[in-house]
C-alpha positions, 0 to 999 in steps of 0.5 A, spaced: 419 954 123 426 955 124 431 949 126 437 949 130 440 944 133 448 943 137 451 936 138 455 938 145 459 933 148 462 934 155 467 933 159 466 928 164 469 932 170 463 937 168 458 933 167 454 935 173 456 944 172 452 942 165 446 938 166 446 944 172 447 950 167 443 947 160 437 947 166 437 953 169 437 956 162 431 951 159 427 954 165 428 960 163 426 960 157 420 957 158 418 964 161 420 968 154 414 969 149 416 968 143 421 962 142 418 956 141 421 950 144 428 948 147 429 941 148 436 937 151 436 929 150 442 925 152 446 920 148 442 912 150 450 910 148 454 916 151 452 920 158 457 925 156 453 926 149 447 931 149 442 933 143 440 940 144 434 943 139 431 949 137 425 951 134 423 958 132 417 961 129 420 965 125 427 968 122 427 974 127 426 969 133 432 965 131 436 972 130 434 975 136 435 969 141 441 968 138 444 975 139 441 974 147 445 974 153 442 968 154 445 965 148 452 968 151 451 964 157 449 958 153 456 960 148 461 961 154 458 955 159 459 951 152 467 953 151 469 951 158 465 945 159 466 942 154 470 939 148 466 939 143 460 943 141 458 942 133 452 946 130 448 944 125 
């Protein structure tokens, strides 16, 4: 299993565009084979803190989606609403 996680803090005033975005894309990617798991979790202490984390079954799986245009969407929704977007 393949794990990857982002630590994503947002800009209060996008707090709303965000959770919107983040989402759209968790719904979507429920519909795609293959990728096995996506999950969003607020910060209890901070509501403009969230914990996003990835599972894949394979190196391949993180590859492909990491090179998708989801992930390209996930990447500029990051950028301009949010101060801080740290991968681990």
């Amino acid at each position: 299993m393949i794990n990857k996680s982002v630590l994503i803090k947002v800009r209060p005033e996008k707090l709303e565009e965000f959770q919107q975005t983040v989402f759209a894309l968790q719904s979507k990617r429920k519909e795609v084979k293959g990728k096995k798991f996506f999950r969003i979790d607020e910060d209890p202490e901070n509501q403009n803190v969230f914990h996003l984390t990835y599972e894949f079954n394979s190196h391949h799986e993180s590859e492909s989606y990491f090179k998708s245009d989801e992930h390209r969407v996930l990447v500029g929704a990051l950028k301009t609403l949010c101060e801080q977007a740290d991968w681990k």
